[in-house]
BAKOLFI-681790 format. One record per atom (N, C-alpha, C, CB): z, x, y; residue in one letter. Coordinates in steps of 0.2 Angstrom, whole numbers, padded with zeros to 4 digits, always signed. Atoms other than C-alpha are relative to their C-alpha. Glycine has a CB too. Example, Ala and Ser with C-alpha at 12.3 -4.5 7.8 and 13.67 -1.06 7.14 Angstrom:
! residues 2
+0000+0004-0006A +0039+0062-0022A +0000+0004+0006A +0006-0005+0000A -0001-0004-0006S +0036+0068-0005S +0003-0004+0005S -0007+0002+0002S 
This chain:
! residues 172
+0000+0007+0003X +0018+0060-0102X +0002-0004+0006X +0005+0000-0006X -0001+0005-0005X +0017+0046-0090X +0004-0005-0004X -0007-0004+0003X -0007+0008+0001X +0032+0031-0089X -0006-0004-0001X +0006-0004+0009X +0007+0006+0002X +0020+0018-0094X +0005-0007+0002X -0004-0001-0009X -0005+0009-0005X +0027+0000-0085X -0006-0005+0002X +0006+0003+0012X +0003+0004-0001X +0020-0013-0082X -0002-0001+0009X +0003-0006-0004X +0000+0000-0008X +0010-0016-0064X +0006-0004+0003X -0008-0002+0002X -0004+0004-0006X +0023-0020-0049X -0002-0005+0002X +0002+0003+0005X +0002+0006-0003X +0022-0036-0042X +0006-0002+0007X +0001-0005-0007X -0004+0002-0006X +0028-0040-0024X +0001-0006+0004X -0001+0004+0003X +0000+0007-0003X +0032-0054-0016X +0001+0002+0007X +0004-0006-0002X +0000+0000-0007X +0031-0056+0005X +0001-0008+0002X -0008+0004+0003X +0000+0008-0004X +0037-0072+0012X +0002+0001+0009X +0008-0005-0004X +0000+0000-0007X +0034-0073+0032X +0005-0004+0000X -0006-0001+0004X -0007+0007-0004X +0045-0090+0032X +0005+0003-0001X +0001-0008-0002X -0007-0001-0001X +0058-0084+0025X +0003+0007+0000X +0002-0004-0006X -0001-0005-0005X +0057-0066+0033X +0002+0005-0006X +0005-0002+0006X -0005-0004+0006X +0060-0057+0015X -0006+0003-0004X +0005-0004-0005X +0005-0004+0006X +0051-0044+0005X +0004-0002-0009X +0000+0012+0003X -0006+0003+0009X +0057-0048-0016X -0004+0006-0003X -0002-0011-0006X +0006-0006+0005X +0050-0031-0025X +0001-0002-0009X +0004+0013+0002X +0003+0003+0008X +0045-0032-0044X +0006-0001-0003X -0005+0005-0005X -0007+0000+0004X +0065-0031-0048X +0004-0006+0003X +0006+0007+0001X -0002+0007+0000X +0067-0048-0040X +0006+0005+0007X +0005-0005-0010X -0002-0001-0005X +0077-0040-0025X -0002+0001+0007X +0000+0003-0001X +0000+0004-0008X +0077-0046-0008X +0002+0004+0005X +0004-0008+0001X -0003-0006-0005X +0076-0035+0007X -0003-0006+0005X -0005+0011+0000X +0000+0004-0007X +0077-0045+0026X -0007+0004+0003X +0008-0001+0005X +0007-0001-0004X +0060-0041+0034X +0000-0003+0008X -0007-0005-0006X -0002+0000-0007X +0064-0037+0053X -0008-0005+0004X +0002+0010+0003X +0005+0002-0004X +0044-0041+0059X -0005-0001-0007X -0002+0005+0006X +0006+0004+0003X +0031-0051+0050X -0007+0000+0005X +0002-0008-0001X +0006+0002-0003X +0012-0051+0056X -0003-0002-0001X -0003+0003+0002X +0006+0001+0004X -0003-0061+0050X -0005+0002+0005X -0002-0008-0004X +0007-0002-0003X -0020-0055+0057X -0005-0004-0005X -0001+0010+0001X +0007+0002+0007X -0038-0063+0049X -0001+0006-0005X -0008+0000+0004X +0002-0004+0003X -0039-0047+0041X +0008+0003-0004X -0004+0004+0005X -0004-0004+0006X -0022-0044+0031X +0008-0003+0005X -0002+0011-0001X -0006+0002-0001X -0001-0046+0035X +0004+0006+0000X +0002-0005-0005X -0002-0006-0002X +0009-0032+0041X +0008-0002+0002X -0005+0004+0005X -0007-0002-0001X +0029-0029+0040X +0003+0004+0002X +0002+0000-0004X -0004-0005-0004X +0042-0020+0047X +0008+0000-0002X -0001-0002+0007X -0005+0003+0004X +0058-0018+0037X +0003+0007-0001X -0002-0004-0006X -0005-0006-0001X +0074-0005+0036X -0001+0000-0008X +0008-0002+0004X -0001-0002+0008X +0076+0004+0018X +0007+0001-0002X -0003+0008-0003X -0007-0001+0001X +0094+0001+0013X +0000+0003-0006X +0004-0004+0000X +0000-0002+0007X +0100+0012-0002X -0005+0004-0001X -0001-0006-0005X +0004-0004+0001X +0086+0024-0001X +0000+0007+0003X -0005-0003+0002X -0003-0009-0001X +0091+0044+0001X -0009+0002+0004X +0002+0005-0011X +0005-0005-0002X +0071+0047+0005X -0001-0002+0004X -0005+0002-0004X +0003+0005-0007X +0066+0035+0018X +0006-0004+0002X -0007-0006-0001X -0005+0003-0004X +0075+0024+0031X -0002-0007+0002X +0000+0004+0005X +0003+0005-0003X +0063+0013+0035X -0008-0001+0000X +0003+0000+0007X +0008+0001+0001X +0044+0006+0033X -0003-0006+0005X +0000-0003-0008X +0006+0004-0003X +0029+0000+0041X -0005-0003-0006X -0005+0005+0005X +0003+0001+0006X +0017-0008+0027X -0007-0008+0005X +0008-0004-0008X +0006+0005+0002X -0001-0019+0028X -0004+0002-0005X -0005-0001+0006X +0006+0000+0007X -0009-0027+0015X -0006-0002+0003X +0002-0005-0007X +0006+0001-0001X -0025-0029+0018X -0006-0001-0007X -0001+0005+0004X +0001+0000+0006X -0033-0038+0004X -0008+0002+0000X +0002-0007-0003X +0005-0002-0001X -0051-0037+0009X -0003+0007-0003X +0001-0001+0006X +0001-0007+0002X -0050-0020+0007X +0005+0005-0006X +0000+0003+0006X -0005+0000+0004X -0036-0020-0007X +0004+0004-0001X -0002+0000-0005X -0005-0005-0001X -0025-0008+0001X +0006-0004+0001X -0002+0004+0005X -0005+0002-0006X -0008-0009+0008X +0001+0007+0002X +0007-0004-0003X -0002-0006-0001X -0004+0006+0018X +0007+0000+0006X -0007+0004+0003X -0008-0002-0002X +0013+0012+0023X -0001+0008+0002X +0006-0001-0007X -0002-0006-0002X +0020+0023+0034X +0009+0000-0002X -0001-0001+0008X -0005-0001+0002X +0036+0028+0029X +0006+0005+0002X -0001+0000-0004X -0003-0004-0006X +0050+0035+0039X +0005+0003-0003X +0003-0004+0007X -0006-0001+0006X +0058+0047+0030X +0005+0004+0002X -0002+0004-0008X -0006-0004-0002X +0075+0056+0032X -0001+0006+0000X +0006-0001-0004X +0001-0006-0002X +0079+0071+0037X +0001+0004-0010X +0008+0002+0008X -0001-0006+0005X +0077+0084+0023X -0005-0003-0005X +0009+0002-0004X +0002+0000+0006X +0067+0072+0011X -0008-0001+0004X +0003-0007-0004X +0006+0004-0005X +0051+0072+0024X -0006+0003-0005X -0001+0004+0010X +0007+0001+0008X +0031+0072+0014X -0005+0003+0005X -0002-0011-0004X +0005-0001-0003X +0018+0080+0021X -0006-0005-0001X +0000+0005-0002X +0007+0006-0003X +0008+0064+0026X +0000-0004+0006X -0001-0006-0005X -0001+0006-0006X +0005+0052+0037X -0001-0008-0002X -0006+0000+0008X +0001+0005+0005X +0000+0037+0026X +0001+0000-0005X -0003-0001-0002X -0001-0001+0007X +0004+0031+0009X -0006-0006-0001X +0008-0001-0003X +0008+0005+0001X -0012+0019+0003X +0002-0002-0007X -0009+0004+0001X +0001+0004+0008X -0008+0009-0014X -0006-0005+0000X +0006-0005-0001X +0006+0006+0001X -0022+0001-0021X +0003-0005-0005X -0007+0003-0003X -0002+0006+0002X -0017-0017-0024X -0005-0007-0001X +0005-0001+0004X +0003+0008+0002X -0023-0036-0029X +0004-0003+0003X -0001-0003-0008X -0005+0005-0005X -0017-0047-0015X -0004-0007-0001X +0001+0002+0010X +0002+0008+0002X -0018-0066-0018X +0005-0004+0005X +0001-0001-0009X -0006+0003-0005X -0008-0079-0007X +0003-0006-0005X -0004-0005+0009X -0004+0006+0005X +0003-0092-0015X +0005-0004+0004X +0005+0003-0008X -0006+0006-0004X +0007-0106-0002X -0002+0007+0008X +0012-0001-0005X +0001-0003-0005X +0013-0095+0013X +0001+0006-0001X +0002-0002+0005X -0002-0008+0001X +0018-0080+0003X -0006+0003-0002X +0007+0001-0006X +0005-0005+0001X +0008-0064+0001X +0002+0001-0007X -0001+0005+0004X -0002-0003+0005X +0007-0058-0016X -0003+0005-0001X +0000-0002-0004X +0003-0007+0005X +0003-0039-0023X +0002+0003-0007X +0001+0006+0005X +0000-0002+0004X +0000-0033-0037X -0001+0007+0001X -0004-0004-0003X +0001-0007-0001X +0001-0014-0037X -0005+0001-0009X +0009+0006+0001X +0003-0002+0006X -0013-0005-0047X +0000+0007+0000X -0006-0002-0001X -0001-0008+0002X -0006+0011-0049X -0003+0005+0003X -0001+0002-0007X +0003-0006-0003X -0019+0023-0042X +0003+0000+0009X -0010+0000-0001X -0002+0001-0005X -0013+0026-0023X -0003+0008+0003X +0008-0002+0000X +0004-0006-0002X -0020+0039-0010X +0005+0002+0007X -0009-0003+0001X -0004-0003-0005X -0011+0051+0002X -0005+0002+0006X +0004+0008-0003X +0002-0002-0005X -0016+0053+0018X +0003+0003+0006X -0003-0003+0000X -0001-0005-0005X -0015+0067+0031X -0006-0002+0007X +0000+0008-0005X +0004+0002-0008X -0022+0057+0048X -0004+0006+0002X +0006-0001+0007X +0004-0004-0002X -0037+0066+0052X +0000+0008-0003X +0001-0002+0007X +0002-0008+0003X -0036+0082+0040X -0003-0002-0009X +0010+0006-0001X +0002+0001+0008X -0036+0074+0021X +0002-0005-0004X +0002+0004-0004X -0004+0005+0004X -0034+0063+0008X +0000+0000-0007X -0002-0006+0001X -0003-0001+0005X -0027+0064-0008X +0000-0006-0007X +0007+0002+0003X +0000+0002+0004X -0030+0055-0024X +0004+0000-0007X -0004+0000+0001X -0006-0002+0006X -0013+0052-0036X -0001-0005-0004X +0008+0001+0003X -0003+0006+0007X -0007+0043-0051X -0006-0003-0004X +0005-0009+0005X +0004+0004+0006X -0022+0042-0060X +0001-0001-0008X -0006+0001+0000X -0003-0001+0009X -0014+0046-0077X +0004-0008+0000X +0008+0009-0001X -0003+0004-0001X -0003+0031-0073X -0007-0007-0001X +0004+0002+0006X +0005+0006+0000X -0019+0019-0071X -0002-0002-0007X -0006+0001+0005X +0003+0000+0007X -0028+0027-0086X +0006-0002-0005X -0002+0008-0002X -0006+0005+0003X -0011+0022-0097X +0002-0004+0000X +0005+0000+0000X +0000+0007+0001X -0010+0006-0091X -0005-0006+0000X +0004-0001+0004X +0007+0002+0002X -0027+0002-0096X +0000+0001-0009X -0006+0006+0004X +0001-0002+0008X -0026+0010-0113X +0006-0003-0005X +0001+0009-0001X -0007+0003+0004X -0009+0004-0117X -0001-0011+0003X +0010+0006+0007X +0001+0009-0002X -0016-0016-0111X +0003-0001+0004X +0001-0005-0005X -0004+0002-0005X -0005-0017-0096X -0005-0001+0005X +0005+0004+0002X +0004+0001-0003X -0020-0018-0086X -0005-0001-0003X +0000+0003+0004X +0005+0000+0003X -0037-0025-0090X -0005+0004+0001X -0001-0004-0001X +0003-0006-0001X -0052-0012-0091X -0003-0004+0008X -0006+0004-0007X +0004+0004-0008X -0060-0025-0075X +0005+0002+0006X +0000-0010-0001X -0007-0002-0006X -0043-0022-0064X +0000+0008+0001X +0009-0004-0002X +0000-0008+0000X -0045-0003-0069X -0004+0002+0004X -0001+0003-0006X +0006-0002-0003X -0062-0002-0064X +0000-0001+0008X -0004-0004-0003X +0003-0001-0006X -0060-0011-0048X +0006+0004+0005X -0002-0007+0002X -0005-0006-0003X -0044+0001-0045X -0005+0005+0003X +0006+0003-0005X +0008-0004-0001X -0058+0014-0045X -0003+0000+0004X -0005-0001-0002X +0006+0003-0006X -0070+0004-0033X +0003+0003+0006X -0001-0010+0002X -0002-0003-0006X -0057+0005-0020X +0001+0005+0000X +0005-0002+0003X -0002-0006-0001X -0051+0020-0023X -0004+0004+0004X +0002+0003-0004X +0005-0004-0001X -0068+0028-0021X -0002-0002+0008X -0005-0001-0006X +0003+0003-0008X -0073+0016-0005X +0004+0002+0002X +0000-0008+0004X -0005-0003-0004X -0055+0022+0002X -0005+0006+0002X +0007+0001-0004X +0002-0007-0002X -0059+0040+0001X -0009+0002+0002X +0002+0005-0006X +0005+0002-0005X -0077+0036+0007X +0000-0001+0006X -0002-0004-0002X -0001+0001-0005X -0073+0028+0019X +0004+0006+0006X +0001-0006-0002X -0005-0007-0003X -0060+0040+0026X -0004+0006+0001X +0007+0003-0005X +0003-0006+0000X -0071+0055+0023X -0005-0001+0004X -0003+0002-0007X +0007+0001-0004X -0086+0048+0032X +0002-0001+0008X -0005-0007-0002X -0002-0002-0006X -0075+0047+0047X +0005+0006+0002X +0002-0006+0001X -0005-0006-0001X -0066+0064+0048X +0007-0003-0003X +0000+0002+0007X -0006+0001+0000X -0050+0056+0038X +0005-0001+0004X +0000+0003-0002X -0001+0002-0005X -0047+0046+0053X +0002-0009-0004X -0006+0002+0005X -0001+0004+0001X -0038+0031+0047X -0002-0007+0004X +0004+0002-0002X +0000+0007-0005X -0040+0019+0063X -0009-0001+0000X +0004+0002+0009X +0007+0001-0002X -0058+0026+0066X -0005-0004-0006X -0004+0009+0001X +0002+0002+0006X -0061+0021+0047X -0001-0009+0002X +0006+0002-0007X -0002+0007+0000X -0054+0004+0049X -0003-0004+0008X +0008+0001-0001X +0005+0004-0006X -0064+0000+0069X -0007-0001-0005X -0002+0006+0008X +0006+0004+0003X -0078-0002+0055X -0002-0005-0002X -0001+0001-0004X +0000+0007+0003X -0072-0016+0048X +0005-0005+0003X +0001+0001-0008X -0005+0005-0005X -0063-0026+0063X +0008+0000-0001X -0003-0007+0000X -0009-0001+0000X -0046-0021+0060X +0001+0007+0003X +0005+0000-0010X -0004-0007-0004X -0034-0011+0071X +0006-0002-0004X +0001+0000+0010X -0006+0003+0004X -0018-0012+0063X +0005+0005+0006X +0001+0003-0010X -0003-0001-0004X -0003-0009+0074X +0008+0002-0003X -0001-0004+0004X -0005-0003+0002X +0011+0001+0071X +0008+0003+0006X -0003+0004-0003X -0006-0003-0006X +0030+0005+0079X -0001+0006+0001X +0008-0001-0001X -0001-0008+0001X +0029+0023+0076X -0007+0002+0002X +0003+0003-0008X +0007-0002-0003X +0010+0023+0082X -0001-0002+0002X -0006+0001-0002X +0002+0006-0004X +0005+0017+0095X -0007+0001+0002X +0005-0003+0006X 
């Protein structure tokens, strides 16, 4: 049985250097980026037993955000990405995302992994999402793992398609 919750809602404010996640909690955001193509952070995980610390771009264009996630010793994940498929919208100078539940794993250049679709289907059926936002959870999902697939599950080689390099501390 899936938790059924309403979709997360995130806020990103570059000016005032702070991530606000859907519980209204404010985490200081060490690096801010905007690129034409999306906004990328860099920020410590306080309070978090599985990770330490995150890399994140949204990129609305392609209605992802993907995180790297730097997890502690003993809680480590066999990936190299985490890919939420989201609705980014701007409001002023803050970013906004909307998480739409389906999210995709990815293993840099071996695989990618399609999760949480019980979670989407439930919050479609249960009216937390509308079947249009469902659907275009879907779109991406499927362009994701297209995309990825057609380039050997090469995340950067994916993304030189469509003029974004995204830059990372822990990748360089």
């Amino acid at each position: 049985m899936t938790d059924l919750h309403p979709p997360k809602v995130e806020t990103f404010d570059p000016a005032a250097r702070v991530n606000i996640d859907n519980k209204g909690i404010r985490r200081d955001v060490e690096e801010f980026r905007e690129e034409p193509f999306g906004l990328y952070l860099a920020r410590p995980a306080p309070g978090r037993a599985q990770f330490h610390y995150l890399e994140s771009w949204l990129l609305p264009e392609l209605g992802l955000r993907i995180t790297d996630f730097w997890f502690s010793p003993g809680h480590e994940r066999d990936q190299d990405f985490y890919l939420d498929v989201v609705r980014v919208h701007r409001d002023g100078p803050r970013w906004i995302a909307t998480d739409l539940y389906l999210d995709l794993v990815l293993k840099d250049k071996i695989s990618v992994r399609v999760i949480d679709t019980d979670e989407l289907l439930a919050a479609v059926a249960g009216n937390l999402l509308s079947e249009k936002e469902g659907e275009y959870a879907l779109e991406v999902a499927y362009a994701a793992v297209e995309g990825l697939a057609a380039h050997g599950y090469d995340l950067d080689a994916w993304l030189s398609t469509k003029d974004m390099t995204l830059g990372w501390r822990r990748h360089p």
